[in-house]
C-alpha positions in Angstrom: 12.8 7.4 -5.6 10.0 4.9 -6.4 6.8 7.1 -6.9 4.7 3.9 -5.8 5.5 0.4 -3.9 3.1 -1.9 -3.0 3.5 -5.2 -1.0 0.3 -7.1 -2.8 0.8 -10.6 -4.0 -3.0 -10.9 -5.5 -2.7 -10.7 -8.6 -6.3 -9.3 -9.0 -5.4 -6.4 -6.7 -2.0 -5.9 -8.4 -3.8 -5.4 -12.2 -6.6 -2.6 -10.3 -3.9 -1.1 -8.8 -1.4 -0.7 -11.8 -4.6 0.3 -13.8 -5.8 2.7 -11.9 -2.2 4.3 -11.3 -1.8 4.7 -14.8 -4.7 6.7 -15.0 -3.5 9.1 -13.1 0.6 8.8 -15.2 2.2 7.3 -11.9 3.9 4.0 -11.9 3.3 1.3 -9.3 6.7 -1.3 -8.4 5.2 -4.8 -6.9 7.5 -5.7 -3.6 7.2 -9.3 -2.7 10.7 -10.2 -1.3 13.0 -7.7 0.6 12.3 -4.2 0.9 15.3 -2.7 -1.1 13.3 0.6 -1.4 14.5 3.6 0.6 12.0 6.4 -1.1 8.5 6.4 -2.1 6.0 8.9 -2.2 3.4 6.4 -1.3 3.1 2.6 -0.2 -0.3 0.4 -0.4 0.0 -2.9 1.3 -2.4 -5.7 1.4 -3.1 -7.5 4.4 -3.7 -10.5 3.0 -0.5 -10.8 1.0 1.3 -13.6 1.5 4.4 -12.5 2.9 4.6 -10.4 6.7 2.8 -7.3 6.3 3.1 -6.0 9.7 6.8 -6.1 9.5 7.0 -4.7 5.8 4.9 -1.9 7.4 7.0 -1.5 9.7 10.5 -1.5 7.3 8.7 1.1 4.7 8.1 3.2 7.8 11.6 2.9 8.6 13.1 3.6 5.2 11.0 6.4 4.0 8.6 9.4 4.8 5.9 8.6 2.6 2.3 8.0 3.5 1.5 4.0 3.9 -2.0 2.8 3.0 -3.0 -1.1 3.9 -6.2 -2.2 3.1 -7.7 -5.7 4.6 -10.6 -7.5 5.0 -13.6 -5.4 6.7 -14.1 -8.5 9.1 -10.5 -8.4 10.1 -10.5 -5.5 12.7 -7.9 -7.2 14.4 -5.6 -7.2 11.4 -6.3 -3.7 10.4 -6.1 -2.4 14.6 -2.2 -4.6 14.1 -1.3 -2.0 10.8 -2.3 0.8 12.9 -0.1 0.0 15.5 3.0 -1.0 13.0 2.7 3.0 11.5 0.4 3.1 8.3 -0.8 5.8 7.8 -4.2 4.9 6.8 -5.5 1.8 6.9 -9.1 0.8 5.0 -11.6 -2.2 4.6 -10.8 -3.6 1.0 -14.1 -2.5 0.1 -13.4 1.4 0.6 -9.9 0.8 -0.7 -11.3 0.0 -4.5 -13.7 2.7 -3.9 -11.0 5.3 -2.8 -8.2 3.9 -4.9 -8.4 6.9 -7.5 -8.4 9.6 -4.7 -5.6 8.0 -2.8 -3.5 8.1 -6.0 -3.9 11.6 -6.7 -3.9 13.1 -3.7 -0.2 11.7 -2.9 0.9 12.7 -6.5 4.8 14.5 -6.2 3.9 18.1 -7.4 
């Protein structure tokens, strides 16, 4: 089981993430293609990656129970209303996503 996926192809996004994950021992795995994993304990996905967000949404929904966190653009309530609807779990302006990336990392930590 992958502790953490995350569909995010900004490479800015993808060096917070993996720093701030470290910082709390957990390991993050980068999806950009197919969604090959069946188990994580949580999945964050950018809405502006470049690939189809809605339906990788949708396929981590599909393949596992864990909690799915997108995060988008806070002028894009369309986008964000559209990741609802797929099945995240949570889904945040990019600005509350930095600012809650620490909390959301620890508080779906395996115990």
């Amino acid at each position: 089981m992958d502790d953490i996926v995350a569909v995010v192809t900004d490479l800015f996004f993808q060096s917070r993430i993996s720093t701030a994950a470290r910082h709390t021992g957990r390991a993050v795995r980068f999806i950009t293609g197919d969604l090959e994993s069946s188990e994580f304990a949580l999945a964050l996905v950018d809405l502006d990656a470049t690939v189809d967000v809605l339906a990788a949404i949708r396929g981590l929904k599909a393949k596992s129970n864990g909690t799915v966190v997108a995060f988008g653009p806070h002028v894009d309530s369309t986008g964000r209303k559209a990741a609802r609807e797929a099945g995240a779990d949570r889904v945040l302006a990019k600005s509350r996503f930095v600012s809650e990336l620490p909390a959301i990392l620890q508080k779906s930590a395996p115990s």
